[in-house]
DSSP file (Angstrom, degrees, kcal/mol; ACC not computed):
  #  RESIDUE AA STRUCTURE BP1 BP2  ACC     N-H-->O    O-->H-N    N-H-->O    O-->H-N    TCO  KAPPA ALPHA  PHI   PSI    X-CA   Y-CA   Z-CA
    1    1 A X              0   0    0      0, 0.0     3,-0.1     0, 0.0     0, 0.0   0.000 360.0 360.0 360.0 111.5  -15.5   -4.5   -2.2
    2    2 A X        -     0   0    0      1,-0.1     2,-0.4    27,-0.0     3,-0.0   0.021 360.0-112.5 -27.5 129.7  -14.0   -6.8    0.3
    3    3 A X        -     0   0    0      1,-0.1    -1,-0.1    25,-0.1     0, 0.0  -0.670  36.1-109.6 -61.8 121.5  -15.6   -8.3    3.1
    4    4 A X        -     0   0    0     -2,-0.4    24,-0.2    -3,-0.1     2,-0.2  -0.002  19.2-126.5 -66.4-177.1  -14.6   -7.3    6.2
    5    5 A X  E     -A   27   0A   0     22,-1.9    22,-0.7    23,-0.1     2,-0.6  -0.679  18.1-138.0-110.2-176.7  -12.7   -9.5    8.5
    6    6 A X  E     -A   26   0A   0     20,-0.2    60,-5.6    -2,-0.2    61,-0.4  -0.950  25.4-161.0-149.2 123.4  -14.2   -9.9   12.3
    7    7 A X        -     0   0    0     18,-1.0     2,-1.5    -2,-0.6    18,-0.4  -0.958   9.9-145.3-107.4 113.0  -11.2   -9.7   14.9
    8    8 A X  E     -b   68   0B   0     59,-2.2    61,-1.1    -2,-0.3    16,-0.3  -0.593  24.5-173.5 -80.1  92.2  -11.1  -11.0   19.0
    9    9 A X  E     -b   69   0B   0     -2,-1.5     2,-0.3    14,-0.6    11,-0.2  -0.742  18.4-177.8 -95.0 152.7   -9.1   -9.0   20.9
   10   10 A X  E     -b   70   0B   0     59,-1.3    61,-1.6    -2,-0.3     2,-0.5  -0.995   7.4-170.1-128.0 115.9   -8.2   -9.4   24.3
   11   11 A X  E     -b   71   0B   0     -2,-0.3     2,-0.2    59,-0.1     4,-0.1  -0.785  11.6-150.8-117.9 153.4   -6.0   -6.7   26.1
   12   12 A X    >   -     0   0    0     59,-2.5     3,-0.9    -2,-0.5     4,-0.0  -0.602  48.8  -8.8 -94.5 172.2   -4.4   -7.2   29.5
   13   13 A X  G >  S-     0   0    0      1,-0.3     2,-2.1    -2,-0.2     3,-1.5   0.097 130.4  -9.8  69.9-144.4   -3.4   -5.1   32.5
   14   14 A X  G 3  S+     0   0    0      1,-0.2    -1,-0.3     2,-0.1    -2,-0.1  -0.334 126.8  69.5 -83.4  60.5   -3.7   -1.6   31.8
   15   15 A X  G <  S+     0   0    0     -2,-2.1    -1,-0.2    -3,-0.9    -2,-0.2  -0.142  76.6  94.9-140.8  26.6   -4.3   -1.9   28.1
   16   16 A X  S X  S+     0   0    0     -3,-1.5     3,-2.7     1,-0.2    -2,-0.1   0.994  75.3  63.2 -74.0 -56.7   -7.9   -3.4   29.5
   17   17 A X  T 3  S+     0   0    0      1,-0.4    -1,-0.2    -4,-0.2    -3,-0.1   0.573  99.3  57.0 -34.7 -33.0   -9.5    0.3   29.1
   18   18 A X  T 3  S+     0   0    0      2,-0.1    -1,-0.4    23,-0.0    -2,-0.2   0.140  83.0 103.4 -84.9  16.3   -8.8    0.0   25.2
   19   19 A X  S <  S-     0   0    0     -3,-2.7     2,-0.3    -8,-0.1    -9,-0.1  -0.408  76.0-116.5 -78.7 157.2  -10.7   -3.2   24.7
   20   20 A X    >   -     0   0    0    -11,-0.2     3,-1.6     1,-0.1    -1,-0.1  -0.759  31.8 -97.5-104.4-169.0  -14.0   -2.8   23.1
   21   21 A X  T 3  S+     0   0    0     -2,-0.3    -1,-0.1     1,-0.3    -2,-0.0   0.827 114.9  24.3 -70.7 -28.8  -17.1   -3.5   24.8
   22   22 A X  T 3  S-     0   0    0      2,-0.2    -1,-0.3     0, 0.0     3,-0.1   0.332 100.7-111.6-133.3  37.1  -17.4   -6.8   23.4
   23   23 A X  S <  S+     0   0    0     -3,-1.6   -14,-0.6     1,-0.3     2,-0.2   0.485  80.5  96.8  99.0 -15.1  -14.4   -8.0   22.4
   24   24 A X        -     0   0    0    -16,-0.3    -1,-0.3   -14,-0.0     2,-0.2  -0.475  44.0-168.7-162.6 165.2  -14.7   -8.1   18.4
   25   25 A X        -     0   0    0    -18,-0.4   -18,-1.0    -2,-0.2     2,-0.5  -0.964  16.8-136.2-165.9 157.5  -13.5   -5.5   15.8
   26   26 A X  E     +A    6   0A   0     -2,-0.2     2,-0.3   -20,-0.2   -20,-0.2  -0.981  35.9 161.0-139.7 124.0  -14.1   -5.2   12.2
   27   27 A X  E     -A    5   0A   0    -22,-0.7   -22,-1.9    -2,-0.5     4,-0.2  -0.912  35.7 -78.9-149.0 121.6  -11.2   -4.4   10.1
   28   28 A X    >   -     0   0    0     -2,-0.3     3,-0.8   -24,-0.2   -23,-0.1   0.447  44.7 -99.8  28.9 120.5   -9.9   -4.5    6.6
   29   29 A X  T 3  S+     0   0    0      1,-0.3    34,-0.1   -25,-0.0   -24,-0.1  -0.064 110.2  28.3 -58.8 178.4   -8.7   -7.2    4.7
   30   30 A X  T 3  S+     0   0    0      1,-0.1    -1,-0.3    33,-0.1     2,-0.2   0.435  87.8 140.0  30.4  20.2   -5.1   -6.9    4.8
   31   31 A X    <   -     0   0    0     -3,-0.8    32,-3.3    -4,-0.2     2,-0.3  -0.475  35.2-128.3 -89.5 153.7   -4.5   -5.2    8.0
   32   32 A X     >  -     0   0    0     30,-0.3     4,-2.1    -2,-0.2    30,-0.2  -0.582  28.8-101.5-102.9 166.5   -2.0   -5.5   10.7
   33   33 A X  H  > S+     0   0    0     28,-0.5     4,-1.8    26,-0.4    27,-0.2   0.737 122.4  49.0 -42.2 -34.0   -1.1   -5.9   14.2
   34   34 A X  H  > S+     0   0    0     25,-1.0     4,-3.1     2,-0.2    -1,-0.2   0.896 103.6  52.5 -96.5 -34.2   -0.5   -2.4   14.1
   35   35 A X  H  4 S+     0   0    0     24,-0.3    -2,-0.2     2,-0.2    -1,-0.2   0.888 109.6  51.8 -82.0  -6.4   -3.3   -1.1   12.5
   36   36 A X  H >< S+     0   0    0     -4,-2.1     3,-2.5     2,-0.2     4,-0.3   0.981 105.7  51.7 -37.7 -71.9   -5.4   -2.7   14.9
   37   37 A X  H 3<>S+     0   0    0     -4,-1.8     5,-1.7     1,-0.3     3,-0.4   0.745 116.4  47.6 -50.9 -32.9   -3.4   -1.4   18.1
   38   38 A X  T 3<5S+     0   0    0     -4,-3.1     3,-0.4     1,-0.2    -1,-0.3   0.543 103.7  57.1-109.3  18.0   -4.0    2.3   16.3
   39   39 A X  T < 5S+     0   0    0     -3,-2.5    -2,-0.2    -5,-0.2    -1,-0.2   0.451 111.0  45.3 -85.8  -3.4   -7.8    1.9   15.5
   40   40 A X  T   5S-     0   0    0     -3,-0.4    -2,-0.1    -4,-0.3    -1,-0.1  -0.161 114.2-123.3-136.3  45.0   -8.3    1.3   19.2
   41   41 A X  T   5 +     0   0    0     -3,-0.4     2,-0.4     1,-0.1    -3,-0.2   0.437  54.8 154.0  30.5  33.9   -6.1    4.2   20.1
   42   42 A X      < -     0   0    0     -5,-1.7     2,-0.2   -24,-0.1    -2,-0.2  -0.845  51.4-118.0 -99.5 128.7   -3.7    2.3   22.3
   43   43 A X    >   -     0   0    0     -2,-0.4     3,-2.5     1,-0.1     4,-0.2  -0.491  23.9-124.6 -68.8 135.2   -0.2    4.3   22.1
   44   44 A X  G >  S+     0   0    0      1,-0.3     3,-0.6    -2,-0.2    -1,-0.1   0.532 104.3  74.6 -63.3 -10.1    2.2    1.9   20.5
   45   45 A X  G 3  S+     0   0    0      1,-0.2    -1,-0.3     3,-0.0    -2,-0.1   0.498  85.6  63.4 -66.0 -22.8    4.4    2.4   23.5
   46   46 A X  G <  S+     0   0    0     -3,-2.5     2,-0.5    27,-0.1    -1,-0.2   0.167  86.1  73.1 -74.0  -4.2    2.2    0.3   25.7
   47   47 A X    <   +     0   0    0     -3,-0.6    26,-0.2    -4,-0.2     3,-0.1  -0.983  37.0 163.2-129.3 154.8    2.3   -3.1   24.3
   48   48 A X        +     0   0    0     24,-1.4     2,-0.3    -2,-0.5    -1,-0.2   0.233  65.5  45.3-130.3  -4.5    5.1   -4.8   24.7
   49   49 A X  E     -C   72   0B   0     23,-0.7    23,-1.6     2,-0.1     2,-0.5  -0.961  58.0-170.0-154.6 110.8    3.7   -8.6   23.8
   50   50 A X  E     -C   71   0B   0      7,-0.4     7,-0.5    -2,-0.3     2,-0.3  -0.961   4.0-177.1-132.2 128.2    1.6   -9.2   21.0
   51   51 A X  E     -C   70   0B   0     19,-2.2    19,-0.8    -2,-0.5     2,-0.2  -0.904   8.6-171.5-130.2 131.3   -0.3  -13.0   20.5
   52   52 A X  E >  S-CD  69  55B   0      3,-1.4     3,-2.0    -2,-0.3    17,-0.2  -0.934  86.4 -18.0-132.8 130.7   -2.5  -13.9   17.4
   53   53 A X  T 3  S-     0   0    0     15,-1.9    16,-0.1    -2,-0.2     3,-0.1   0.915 131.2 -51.3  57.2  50.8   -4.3  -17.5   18.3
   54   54 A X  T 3  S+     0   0    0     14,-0.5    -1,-0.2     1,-0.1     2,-0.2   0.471 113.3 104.9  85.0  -5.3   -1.6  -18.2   21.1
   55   55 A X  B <  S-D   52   0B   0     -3,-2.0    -3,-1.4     0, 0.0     2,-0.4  -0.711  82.1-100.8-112.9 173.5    1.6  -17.6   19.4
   56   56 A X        -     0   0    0     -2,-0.2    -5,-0.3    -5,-0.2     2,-0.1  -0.846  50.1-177.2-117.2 124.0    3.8  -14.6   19.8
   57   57 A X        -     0   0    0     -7,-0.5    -7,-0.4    -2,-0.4     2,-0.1  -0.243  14.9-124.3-110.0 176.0    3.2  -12.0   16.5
   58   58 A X    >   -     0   0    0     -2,-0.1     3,-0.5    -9,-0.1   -25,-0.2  -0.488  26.6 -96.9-119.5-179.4    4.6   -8.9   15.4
   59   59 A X  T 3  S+     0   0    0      1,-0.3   -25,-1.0    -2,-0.1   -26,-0.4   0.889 126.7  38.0 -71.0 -26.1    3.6   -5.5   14.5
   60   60 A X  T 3  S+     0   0    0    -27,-0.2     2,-0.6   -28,-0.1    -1,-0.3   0.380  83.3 122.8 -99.6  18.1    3.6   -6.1   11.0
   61   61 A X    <   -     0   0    0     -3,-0.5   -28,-0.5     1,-0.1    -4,-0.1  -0.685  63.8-129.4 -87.9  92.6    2.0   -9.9   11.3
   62   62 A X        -     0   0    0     -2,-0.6   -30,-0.3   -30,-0.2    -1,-0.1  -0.189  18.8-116.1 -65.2 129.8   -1.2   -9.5    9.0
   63   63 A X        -     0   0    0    -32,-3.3     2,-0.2   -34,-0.1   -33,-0.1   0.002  15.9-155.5 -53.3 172.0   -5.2  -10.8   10.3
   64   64 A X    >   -     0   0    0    -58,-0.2     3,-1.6   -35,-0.1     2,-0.4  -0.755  46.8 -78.4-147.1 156.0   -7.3  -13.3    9.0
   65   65 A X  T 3  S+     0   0    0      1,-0.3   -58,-0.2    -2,-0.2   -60,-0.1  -0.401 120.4  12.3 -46.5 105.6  -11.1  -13.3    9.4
   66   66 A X  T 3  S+     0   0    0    -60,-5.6     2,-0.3    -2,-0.4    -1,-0.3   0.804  80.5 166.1  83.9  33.0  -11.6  -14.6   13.5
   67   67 A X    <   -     0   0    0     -3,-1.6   -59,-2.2   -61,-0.4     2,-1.7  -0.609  35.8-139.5 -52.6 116.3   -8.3  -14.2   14.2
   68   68 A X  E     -b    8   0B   0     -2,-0.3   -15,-1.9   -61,-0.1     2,-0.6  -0.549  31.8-172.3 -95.6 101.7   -8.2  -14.4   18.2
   69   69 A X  E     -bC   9  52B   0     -2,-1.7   -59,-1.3   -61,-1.1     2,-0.5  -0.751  10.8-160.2-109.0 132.4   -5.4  -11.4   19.3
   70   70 A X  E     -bC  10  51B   0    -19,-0.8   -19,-2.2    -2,-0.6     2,-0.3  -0.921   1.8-159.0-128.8 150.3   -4.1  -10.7   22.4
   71   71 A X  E     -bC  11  50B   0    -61,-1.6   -59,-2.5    -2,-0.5     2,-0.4  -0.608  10.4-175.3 -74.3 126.1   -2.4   -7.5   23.7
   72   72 A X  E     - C   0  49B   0    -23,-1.6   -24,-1.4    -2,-0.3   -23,-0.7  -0.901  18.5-139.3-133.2 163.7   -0.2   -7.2   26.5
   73   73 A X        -     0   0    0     -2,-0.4   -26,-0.1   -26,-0.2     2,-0.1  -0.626  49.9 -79.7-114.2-175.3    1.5   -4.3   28.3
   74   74 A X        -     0   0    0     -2,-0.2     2,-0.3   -28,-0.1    -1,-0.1  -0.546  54.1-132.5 -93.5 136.9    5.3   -4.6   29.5
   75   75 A X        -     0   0    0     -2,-0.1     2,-0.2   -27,-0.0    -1,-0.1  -0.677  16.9-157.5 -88.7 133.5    5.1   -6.7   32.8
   76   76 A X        -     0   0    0     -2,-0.3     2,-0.3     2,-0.0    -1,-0.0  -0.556  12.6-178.7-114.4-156.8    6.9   -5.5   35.6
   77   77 A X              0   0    0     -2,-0.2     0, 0.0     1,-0.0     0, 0.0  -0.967 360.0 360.0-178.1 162.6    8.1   -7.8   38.7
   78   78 A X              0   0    0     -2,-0.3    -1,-0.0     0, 0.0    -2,-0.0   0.217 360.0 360.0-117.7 360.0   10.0   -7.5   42.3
């Protein structure tokens, strides 16, 4: 059995409520962007912006062990 791999997430704005408490996640080898966003029950309809380590990722963009991801929700502006 595979190790798992140890995830940072950071969510902004209103997708802060889905964070966990410290930040970190434990997931699967092979997992995506997406099955992150539905193990921490944020509806896929809320992010609009997806970062792993600063660059802009996709749903289907696959982790690595300490992969630093951040979530974002669609920004709006005046």
């Amino acid at each position: 059995m595979e190790k798992k791999i140890d995830i940072q997430i950071r969510c902004f704005a209103t997708l802060g409520k889905y964070a966990p408490a410290d930040n970190r996640l434990q997931l699967e080898p092979g997992s995506t962007v997406r099955d992150l966003v539905h193990r921490l029950d944020i509806p896929e309809s809320e992010v609009k912006i997806i970062f792993i380590h600063g660059e802009q990722a996709t749903w289907e963009s696959r982790l690595s062990d300490q992969d630093r991801v951040g979530l974002f929700p669609a920004v709006g502006g005046g």
